[in-house]
C-alpha positions in Angstrom: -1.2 13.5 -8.2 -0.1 12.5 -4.8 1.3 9.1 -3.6 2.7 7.2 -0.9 5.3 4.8 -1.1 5.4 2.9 2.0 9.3 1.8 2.9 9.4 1.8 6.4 9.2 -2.1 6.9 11.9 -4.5 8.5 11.7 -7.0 5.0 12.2 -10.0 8.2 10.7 -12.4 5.6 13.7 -11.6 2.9 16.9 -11.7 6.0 19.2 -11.9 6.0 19.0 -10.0 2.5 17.5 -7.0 4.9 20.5 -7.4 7.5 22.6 -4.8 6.1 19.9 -2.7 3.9 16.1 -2.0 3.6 14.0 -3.7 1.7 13.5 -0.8 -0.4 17.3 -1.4 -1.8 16.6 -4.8 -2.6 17.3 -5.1 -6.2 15.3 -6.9 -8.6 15.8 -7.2 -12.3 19.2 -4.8 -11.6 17.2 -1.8 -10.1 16.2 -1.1 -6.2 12.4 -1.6 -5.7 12.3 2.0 -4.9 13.9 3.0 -7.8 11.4 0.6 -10.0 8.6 2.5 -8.0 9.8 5.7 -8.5 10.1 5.7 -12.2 6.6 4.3 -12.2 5.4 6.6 -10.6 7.0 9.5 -12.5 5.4 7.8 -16.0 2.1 7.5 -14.6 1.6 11.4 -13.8 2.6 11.5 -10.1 4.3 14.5 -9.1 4.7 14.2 -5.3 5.7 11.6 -3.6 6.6 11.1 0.3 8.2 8.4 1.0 8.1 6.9 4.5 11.5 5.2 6.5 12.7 3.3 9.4 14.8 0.5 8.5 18.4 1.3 7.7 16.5 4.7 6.7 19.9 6.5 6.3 20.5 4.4 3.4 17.5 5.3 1.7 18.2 9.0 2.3 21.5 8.6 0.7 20.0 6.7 -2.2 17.2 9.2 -3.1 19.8 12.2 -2.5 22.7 10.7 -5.0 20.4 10.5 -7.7 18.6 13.6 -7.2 14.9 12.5 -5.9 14.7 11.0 -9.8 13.2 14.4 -10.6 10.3 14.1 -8.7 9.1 16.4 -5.6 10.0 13.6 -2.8 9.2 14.0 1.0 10.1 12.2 4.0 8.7 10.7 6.9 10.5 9.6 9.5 10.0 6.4 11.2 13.2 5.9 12.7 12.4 6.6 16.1 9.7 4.3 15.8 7.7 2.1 13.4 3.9 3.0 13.0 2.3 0.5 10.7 0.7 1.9 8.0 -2.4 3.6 9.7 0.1 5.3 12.0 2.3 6.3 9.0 -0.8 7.6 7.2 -2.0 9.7 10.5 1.7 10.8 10.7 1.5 12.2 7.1 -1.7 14.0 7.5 -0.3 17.0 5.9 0.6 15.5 2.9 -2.5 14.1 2.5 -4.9 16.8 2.9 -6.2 18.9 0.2 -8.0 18.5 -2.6 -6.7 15.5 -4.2 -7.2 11.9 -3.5 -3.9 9.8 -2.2 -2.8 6.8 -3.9 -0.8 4.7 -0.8 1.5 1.9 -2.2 4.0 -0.8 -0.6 7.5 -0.1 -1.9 7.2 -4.5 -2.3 4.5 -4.4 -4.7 5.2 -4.9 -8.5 2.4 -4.5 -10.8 1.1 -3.2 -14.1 -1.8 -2.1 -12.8 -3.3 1.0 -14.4 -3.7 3.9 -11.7 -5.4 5.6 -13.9 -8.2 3.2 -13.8 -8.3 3.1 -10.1 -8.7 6.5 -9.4 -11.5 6.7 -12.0 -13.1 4.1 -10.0 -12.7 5.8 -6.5 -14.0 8.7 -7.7 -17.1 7.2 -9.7 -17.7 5.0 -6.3 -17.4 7.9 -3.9 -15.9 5.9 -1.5 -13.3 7.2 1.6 -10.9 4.5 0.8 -10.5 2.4 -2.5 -8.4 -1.1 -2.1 -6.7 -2.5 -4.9 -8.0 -6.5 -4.5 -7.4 -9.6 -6.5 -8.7 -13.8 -6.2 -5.4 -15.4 -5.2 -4.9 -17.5 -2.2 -3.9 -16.2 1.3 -5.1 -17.1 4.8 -5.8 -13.7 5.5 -9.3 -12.5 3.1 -11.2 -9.7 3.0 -15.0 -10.0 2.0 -16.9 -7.5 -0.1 -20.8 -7.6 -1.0 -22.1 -7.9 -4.8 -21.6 -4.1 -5.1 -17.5 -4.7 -4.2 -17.8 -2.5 -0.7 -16.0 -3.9 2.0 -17.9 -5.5 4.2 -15.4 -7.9 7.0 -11.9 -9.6 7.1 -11.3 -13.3 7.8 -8.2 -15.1 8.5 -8.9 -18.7 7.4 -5.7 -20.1 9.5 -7.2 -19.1 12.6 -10.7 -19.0 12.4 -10.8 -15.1 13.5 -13.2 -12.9 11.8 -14.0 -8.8 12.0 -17.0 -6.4 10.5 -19.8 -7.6 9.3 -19.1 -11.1 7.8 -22.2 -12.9 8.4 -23.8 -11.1 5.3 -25.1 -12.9 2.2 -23.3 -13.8 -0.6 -19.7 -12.4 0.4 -16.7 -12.9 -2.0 -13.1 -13.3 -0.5 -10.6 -11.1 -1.8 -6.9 -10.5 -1.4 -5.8 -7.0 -0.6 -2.9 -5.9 -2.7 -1.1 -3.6 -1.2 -2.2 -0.4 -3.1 -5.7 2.1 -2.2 -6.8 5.1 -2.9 -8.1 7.4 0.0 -9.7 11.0 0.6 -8.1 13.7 2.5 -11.6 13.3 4.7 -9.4 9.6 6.2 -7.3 11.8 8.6 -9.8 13.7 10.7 -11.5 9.6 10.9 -7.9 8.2 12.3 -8.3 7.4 15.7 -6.2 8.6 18.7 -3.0 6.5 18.8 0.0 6.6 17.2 0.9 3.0 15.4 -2.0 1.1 14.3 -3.2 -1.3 11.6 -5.2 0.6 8.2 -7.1 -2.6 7.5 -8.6 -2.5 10.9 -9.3 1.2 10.4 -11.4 0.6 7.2 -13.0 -2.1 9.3 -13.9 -0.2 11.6 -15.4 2.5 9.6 -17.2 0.6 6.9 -20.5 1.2 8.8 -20.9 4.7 8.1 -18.3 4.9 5.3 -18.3 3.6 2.1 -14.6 1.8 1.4 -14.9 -0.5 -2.2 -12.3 -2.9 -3.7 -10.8 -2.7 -6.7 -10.5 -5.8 -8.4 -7.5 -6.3 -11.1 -7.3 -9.5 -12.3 -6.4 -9.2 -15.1 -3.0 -6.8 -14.4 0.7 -8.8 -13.4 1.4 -8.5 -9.8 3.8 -9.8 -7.2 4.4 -9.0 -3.5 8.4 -9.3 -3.6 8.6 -10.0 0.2 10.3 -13.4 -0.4 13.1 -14.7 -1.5 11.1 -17.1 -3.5 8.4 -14.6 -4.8 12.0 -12.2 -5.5 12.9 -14.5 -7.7 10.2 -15.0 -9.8 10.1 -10.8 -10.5 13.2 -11.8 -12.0 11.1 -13.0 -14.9 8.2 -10.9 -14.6 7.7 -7.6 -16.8 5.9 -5.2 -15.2 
């Protein structure tokens, strides 16, 4: 199996932790996030994994390279020159992604216990393009699904801004987690630009597409992207 670890962000809401390093090399629980990823990974069955950089990416680099890509089949993507947000670093690693497999895409600031295993077999039961791991915890920024969990708007409840097709019945709010599932069939859908938003690309696309959420519940998660949620990993076991 295939996956993307996204590790290209500046980690501006954990500075000045991030002033000399990349998020990715923040520790928690005595390991680097990418190393905790990594490992996961490996025990779940993935065998390639490209890993995308920009911040203090030379760090990274030298981090992967002393311990010998953890024995997995690593690839890089380069994001120093400039930063692409995650559609643009999914349109940049088009090759990677194409074949015959499906492409799990995950944020190096994620920790969970999800089961991937699970989540493929639902993206493949669903058919969908794109499969979003999605949970009921509070945010300002919700997407909506229909009874049948496809994706159906986005609403961000700070500013009263709203995208796709919202006005349906009976929509539930959900928070995306920072993990999906997609087809190879996403990159020849990716529209002409270089940097540009992934939510706003399944948005955009849920009219003729089918793109379903994933809800886990039930599985420990944290987005580690603050000192205050860092600290609470601390205790977590995931």
């Amino acid at each position: 199996m295939k996956v993307i670890l996204l590790a290209a962000g500046l980690g501006t809401r954990l500075f000045p932790l991030t002033k000399n390093k990349p998020k990715a090399l923040i520790e928690v629980q005595g390991k680097p996030l990418i190393q905790i990823q990594l490992e996961k990974f490996k025990q779940q069955g993935f065998s390639e994994v490209l890993v995308n950089i920009h911040h203090y990416g030379n760090q990274i680099l030298e981090f992967l390279q002393k311990n010998n890509n953890f024995g997995l089949d690593i690839q890089i993507s380069d994001e120093r020159d400039q930063l692409l947000d995650t559609g643009g670093a999914l349109k940049k690693a088009a090759d990677f992604i194409r074949g015959d497999e499906c492409v799990f895409i995950h944020n190096v600031d994620v920790l969970t216990d999800i089961s991937f295993e699970s989540m493929l077999n639902a993206h493949r039961l669903s058919g969908a393009l794109a499969t979003l791991a999605i949970r009921e915890r509070n945010t300002s920024r919700y997407l909506l699904f229909n009874e049948d969990n496809l994706l159906r708007g986005w609403e961000n409840t700070k500013t009263g801004e709203k995208k796709g097709n919202w006005q349906e019945p009976n929509l539930v709010n959900a928070a995306f987690s920072g993990i999906h599932v997609i087809s190879p069939e996403c990159v020849d859908l990716f529209p002409d630009k270089a940097a540009f938003s992934i939510i706003d690309f399944y948005l955009d696309i849920l009219q003729s597409h089918t793109i379903s959420g994933y809800f886990h519940d039930e599985s420990v998660w944290i987005d580690v992207g603050k000192p205050e949620t860092l600290a609470q990993a601390e205790k977590l076991r995931f």
